[in-house]
C-alpha positions in Angstrom: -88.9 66.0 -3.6 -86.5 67.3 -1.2 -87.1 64.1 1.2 -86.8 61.8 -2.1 -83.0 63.4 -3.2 -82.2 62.8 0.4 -82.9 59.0 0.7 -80.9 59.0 -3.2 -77.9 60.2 -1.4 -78.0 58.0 1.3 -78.3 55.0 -0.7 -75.6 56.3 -3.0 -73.7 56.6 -0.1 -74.3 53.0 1.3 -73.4 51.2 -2.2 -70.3 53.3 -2.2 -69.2 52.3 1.3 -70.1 48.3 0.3 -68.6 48.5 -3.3 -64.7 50.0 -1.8 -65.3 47.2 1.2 -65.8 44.6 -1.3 -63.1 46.1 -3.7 -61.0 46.0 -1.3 -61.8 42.6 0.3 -61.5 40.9 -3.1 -57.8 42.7 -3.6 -56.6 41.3 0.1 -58.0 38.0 -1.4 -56.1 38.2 -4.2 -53.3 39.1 -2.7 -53.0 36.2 -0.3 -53.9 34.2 -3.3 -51.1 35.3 -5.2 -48.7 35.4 -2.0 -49.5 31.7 -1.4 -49.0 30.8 -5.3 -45.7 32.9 -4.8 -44.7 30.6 -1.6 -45.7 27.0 -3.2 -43.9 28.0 -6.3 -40.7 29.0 -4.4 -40.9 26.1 -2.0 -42.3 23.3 -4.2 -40.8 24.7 -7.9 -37.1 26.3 -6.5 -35.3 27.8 -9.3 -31.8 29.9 -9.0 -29.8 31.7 -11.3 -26.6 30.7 -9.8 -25.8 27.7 -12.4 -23.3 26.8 -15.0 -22.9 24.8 -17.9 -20.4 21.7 -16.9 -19.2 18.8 -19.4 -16.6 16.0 -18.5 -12.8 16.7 -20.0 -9.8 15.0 -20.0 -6.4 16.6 -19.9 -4.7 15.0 -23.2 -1.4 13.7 -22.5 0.7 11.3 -24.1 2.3 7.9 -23.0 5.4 8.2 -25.0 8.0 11.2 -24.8 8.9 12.7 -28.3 8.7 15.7 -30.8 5.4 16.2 -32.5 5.7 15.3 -36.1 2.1 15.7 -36.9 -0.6 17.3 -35.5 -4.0 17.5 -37.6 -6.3 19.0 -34.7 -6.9 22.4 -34.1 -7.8 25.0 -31.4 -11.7 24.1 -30.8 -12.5 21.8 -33.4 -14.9 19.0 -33.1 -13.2 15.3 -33.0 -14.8 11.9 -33.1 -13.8 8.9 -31.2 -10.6 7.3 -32.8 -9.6 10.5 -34.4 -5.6 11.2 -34.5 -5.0 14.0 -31.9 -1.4 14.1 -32.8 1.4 11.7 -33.1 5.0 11.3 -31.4 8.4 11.0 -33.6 8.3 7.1 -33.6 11.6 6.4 -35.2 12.9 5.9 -31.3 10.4 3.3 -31.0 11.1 1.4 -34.2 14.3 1.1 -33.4 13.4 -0.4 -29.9 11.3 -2.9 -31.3 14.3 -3.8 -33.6 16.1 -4.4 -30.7 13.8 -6.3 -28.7 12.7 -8.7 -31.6 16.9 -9.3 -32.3 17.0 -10.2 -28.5 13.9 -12.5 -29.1 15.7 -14.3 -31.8 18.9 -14.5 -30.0 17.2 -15.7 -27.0 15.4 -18.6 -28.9 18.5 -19.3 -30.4 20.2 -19.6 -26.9 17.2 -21.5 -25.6 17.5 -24.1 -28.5 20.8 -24.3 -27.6 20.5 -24.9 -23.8 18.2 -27.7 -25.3 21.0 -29.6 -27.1 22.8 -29.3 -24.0 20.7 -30.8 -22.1 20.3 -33.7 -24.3 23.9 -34.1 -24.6 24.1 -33.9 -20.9 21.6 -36.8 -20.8 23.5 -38.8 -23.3 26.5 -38.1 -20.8 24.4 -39.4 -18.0 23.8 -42.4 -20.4 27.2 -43.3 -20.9 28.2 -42.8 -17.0 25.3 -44.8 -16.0 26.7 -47.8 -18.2 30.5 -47.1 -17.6 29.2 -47.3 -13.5 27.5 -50.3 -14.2 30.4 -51.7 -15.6 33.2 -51.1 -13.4 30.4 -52.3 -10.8 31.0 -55.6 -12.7 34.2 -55.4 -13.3 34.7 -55.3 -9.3 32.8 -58.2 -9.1 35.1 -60.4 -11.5 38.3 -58.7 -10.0 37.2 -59.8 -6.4 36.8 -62.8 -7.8 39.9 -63.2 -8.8 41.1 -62.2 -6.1 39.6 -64.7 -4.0 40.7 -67.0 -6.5 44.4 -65.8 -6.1 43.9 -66.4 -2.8 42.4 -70.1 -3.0 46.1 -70.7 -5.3 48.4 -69.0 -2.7 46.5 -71.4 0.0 47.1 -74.0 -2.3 50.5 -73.6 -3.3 51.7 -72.6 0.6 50.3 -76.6 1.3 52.1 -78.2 -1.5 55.5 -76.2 -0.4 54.8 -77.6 3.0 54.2 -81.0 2.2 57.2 -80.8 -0.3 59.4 -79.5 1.9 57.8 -81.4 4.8 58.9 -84.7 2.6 62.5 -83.4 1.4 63.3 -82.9 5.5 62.3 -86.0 6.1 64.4 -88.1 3.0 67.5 -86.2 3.3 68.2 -87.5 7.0 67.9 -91.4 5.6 70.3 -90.9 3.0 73.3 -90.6 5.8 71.8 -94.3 7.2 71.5 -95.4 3.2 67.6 -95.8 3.7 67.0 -93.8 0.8 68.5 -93.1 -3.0 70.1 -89.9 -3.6 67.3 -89.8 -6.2 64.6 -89.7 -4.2 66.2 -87.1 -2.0 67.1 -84.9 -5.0 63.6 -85.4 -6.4 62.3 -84.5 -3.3 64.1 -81.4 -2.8 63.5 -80.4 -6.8 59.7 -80.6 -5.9 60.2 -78.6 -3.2 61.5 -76.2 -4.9 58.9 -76.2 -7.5 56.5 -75.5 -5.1 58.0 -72.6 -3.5 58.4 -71.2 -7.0 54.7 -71.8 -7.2 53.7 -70.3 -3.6 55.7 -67.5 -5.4 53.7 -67.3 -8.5 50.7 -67.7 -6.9 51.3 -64.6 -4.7 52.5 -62.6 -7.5 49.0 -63.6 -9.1 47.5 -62.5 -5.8 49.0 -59.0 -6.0 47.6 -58.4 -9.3 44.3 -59.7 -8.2 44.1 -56.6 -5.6 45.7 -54.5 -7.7 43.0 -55.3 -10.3 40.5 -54.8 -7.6 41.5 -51.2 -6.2 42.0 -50.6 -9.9 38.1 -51.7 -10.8 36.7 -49.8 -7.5 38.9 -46.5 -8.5 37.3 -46.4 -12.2 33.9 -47.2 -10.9 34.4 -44.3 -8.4 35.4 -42.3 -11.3 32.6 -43.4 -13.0 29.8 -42.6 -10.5 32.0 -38.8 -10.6 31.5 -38.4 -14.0 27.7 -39.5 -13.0 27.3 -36.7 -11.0 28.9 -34.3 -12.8 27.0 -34.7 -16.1 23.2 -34.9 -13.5 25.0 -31.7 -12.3 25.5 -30.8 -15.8 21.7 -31.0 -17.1 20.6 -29.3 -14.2 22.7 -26.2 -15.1 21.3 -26.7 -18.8 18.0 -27.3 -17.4 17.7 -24.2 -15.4 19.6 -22.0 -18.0 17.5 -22.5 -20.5 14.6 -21.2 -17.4 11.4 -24.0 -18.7 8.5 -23.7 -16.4 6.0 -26.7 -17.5 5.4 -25.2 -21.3 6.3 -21.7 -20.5 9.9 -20.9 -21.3 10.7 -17.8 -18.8 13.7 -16.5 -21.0 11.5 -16.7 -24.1 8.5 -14.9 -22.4 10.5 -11.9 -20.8 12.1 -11.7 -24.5 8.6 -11.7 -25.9 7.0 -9.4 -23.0 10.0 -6.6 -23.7 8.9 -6.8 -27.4 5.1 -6.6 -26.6 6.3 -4.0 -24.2 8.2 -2.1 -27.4 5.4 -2.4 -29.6 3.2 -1.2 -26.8 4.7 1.4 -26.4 5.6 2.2 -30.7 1.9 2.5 -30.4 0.9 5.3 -27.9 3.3 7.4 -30.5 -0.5 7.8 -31.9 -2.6 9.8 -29.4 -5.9 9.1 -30.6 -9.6 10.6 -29.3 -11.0 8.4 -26.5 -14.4 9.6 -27.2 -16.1 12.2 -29.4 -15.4 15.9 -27.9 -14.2 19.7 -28.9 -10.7 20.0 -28.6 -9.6 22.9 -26.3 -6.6 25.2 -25.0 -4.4 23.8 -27.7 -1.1 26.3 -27.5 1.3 23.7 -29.3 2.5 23.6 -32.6 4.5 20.8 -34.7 8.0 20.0 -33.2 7.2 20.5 -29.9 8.6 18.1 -27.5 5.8 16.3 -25.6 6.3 14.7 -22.1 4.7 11.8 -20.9 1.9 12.0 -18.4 2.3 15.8 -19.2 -0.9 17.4 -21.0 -0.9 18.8 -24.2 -4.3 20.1 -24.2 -7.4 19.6 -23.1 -10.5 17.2 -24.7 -14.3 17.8 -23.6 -16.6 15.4 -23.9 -19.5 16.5 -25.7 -21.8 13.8 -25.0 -22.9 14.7 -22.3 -23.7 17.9 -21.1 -24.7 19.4 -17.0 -25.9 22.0 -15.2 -24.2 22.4 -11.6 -26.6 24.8 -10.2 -26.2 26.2 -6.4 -29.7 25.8 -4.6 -30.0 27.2 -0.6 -30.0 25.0 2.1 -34.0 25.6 2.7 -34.5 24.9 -1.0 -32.9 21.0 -1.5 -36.0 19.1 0.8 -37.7 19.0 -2.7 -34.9 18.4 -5.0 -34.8 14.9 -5.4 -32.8 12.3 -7.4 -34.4 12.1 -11.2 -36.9 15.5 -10.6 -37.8 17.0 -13.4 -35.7 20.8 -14.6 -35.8 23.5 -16.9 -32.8 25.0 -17.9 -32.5 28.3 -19.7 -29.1 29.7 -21.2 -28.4 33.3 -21.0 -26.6 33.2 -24.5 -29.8 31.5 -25.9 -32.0 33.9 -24.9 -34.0 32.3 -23.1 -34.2 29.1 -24.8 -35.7 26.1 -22.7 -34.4 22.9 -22.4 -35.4 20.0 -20.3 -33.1 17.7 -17.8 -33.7 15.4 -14.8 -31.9 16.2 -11.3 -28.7 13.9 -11.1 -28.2 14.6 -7.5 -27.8 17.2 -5.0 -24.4 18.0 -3.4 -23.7 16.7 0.2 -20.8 18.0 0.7 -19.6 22.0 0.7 -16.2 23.7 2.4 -17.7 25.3 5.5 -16.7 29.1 6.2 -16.5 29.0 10.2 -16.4 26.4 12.3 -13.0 24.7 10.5 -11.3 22.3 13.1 -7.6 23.2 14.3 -5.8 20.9 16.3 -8.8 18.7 16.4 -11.0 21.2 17.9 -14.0 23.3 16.6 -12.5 27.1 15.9 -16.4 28.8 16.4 -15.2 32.6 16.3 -17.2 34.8 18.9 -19.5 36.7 16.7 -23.3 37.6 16.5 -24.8 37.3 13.2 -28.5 39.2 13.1 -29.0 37.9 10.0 -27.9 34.0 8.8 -27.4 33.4 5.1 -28.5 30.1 4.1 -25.5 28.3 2.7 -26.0 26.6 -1.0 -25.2 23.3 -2.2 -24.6 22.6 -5.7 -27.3 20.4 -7.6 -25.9 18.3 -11.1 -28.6 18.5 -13.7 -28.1 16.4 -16.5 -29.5 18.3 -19.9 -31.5 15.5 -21.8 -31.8 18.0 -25.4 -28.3 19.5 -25.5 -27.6 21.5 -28.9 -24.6 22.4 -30.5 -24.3 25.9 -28.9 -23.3 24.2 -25.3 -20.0 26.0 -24.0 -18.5 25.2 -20.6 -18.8 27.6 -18.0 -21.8 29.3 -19.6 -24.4 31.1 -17.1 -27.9 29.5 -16.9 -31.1 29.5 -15.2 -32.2 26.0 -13.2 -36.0 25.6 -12.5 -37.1 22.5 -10.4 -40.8 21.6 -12.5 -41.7 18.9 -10.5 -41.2 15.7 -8.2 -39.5 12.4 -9.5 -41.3 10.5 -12.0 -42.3 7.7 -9.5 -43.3 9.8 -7.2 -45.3 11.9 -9.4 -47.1 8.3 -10.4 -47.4 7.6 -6.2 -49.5 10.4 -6.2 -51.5 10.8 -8.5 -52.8 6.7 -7.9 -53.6 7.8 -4.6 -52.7 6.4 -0.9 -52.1 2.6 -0.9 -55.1 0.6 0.6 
């Protein structure tokens, strides 16, 4: 009996010894287990708590300067696109397009009547053109006349020389009785006709020049008065400023109008797109500047997580990877969005340049903090609860969509 209790022992003993080797075996096993589940997960799933909620906003501010008359918006209230935001004092601006369609009116008015001015500077051009052509003409038949003058003087200066030429030669016969005293008197009487016509005949070819300077000064003052009305409807012409069938005085009368209206309209500030309205501190009669901002409209269309991975962390964040995204508010709510992109830029803390050189301050670091880069996530089932600047909770699920389908079909053949 003794030697049978003994060999119980031992055995006891051995199946002790193997049982806590095998416990313990199957506890390193599942530690390793879990430690390499812990390291894929952290490596291939990253996830941070360093994120915030982000949404695109625009600074309202209008185009026109004014006192608020009306403003129906109020601080965080939900708008549409088109909404009134609030609206300018526009009386200003009426009176401005008053103006500016009187000044269209006048200037059509002006332009219409450059336009008769122009015609009656080509009816001008008309009449100089024929009064030209006529004392043209009239030159023509005084220099004629002239010549003709000329032809008589000739002709009269030869019948005086012949007259005279005759009388000379008579009155010496009548001392030796070869002659009359009849002839010699009629001789002497048609001499004396003639000179009276060599006289009339030059008088006629005075006139005949006179006639002529007289007919080339009025056709010089006809081709003037030529010139002067061409000069005339060119001034009309380019006063009334036509371009082909744009009228330039017309159009900057109608672009200062257009311009009026234009800017009669941004009186209305309006929602460019549906968004929560946001750090509104005005109230009605408040003078607004243009290109100053009035408040502050966030677009709640779409809504991001900007969420600050390490360095070690963005080799499997990738463009369109799947996320979850839990909001501390929410409680732990879940919602679902794809990786926009991760940042690739970041303001480094050393190693700034100055002067163009690397500043690298002498220092030994014995432990180095992996520096984070921000990562946009774009939240595909926002709700209604979505505030900017709200803490969250980013978790990479997976690989992009097409690679996710690259690897499951396998290595290409």
């Amino acid at each position: 009996m003794s030697e049978a209790k003994a060999v119980l022992k031992t055995l006891e003993k051995l199946d002790r010894g193997a049982i806590g080797k095998g416990l313990g075996l199957t506890i390193l096993a599942g530690a390793l287990i879990v430690c390499s589940i812990a390291t894929w997960v952290y490596v291939k799933r990253p996830e941070t708590d360093d994120a915030t909620v982000r949404a695109n906003f625009v600074g309202v501010a209008p185009h026109a300067s004014g006192h608020i008359v009306e403003l129906p918006v109020k601080d965080n209230q939900s708008v549409r696109e088109g909404d009134l935001l609030f609206r300018i004092d526009p009386r200003p601006y009426e009176h401005a397009v008053a103006l500016a369609k009187a000044r269209l009116a006048l200037t059509r008015k002006e332009v219409a009547a450059l336009e008769k001015a122009v015609k009656v500077a080509e009816a001008a051009i008309v009449r100089a053109d024929a009064q030209v052509t006529a004392s043209a003409a009239e030159i023509k038949r005084a220099e004629a006349q002239s010549v003709a003058a000329e032809a008589s003087v000739q002709r009269a200066e030869g019948q005086y020389s012949e007259a005279n030429n005759h009388f000379h030669r008579l009155e010496p016969l009548l001392a030796k009785e070869l002659t009359t005293p009849d002839l010699v008197e009629a001789a002497q009487t048609r001499g004396l006709v003639a000179e009276t016509g060599v006289r009339e005949a030059q008088k006629a070819l005075s006139a005949a020049r006179a006639a002529v300077d007289a007919a080339r000064a009025q056709h010089s003052a006809a081709e003037a008065a030529l010139e002067q009305a061409k000069l005339e409807r060119l001034r009309a012409e380019d006063a009334i400023g036509q371009e082909g069938d744009f009228n330039a005085r017309i159009g900057q009368a109608e672009a200062q109008l257009a311009e009026a209206e234009l800017d009669l309209s941004y009186c209305q500030v309006r929602a460019p797109f549906s968004g929560k309205v946001v750090d509104l501190n005005i109230s009605l009669g408040e003078f607004a500047h243009s290109g100053v901002q009035v408040f502050t409209l966030v677009d709640t269309r779409t809504w991001y997580v900007v969420a600050n991975f390490r360095e070690t962390q963005l080799h499997h964040i990738e463009e369109g990877s799947p996320a979850e995204v839990f909001l501390q508010f929410e409680g732990g709510k879940r919602f679902h969005g794809r990786v926009v992109g991760p940042g690739w830029a970041v303001v480094p803390e050393y190693g700034t340049s100055t002067i163009g050189l690397p500043n690298v301050p002498r220092n030994l670091d014995w432990v180095r903090l992996a520096q984070r880069f921000p990562v946009r996530v774009l939240i595909e089932n926002p709700d209604d609860t979505f505030r900017v600047g709200a803490s969250a909770v980013v978790r990479i699920s997976g690989p992009p969509p097409a690679k996710m389908t690259a690897s499951l079909a396998g290595p290409p053949l």
